[in-house]
Structure formats: C-alpha cells, structure tokens
N, C-alpha and C positions, 0 to 999 in steps of 0.2 A: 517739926520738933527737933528733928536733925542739928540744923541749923541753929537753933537760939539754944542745943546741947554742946556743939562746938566751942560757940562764941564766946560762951557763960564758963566753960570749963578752963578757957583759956588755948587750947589745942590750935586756934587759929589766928592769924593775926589782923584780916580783915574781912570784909563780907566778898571780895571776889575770889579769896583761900577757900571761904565756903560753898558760893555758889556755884565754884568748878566742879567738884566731884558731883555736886548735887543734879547738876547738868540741867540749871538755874542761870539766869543774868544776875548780876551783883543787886541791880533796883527790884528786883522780885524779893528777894531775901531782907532786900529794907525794906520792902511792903509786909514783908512777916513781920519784923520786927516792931513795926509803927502798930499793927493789929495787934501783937501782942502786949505793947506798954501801953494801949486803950483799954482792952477786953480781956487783957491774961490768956492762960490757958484753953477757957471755953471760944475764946473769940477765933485761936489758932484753927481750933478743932470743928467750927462750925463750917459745915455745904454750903456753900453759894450754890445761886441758880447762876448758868454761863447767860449772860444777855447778849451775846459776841452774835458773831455771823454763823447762819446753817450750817451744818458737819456738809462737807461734801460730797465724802464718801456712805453710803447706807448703811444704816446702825446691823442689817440680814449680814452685810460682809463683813 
C-alpha cells in the first residue's frame, strides 16, 4: 500500500524510486501494481499461500 501511496501521490518518479526504500525489486512492485488494477484494494490486501520451496530454517527457531 506503501507503494501504490508513493506512486499515486506523485512523491516518486518510478517503481525502482519506490522499490528501494521498500527493500523490493522494481518487478515486485509491478506485480503490486498489475494486482491492484485487476482486484483493487482487496486484491493488495489478500494472503497467499507461499507454494515456493520448504523454509529451511525451523519455524521452533
């Protein structure tokens, strides 16, 4: 929300101005963006489940 707050307010000039502070890649913040001119608001704000690879480390540590 950060992000599409920057963008929108005009504060930034493009998505890698944004994705820096945000400590983001510039295509992650256009994967925000693309989800949010599909789904709006609720789309931002919705959980995924991770379908990526096993945490490595143990969830105990």
């Amino acid at each position: 929300m950060q992000a599409l707050y920057w963008l929108k307010a005009g504060y930034s000039p493009s998505l890698t101005y944004v994705a820096e502070p945000l400590g983001v890649h510039r295509i992650t913040v256009n994967r925000w963006l693309k989800q949010y001119s599909v789904g709006g608001l609720p789309a931002l704000l919705k959980t995924g489940k991770s379908t990526g690879r096993h945490r490595v480390i143990p969830q105990a540590v």
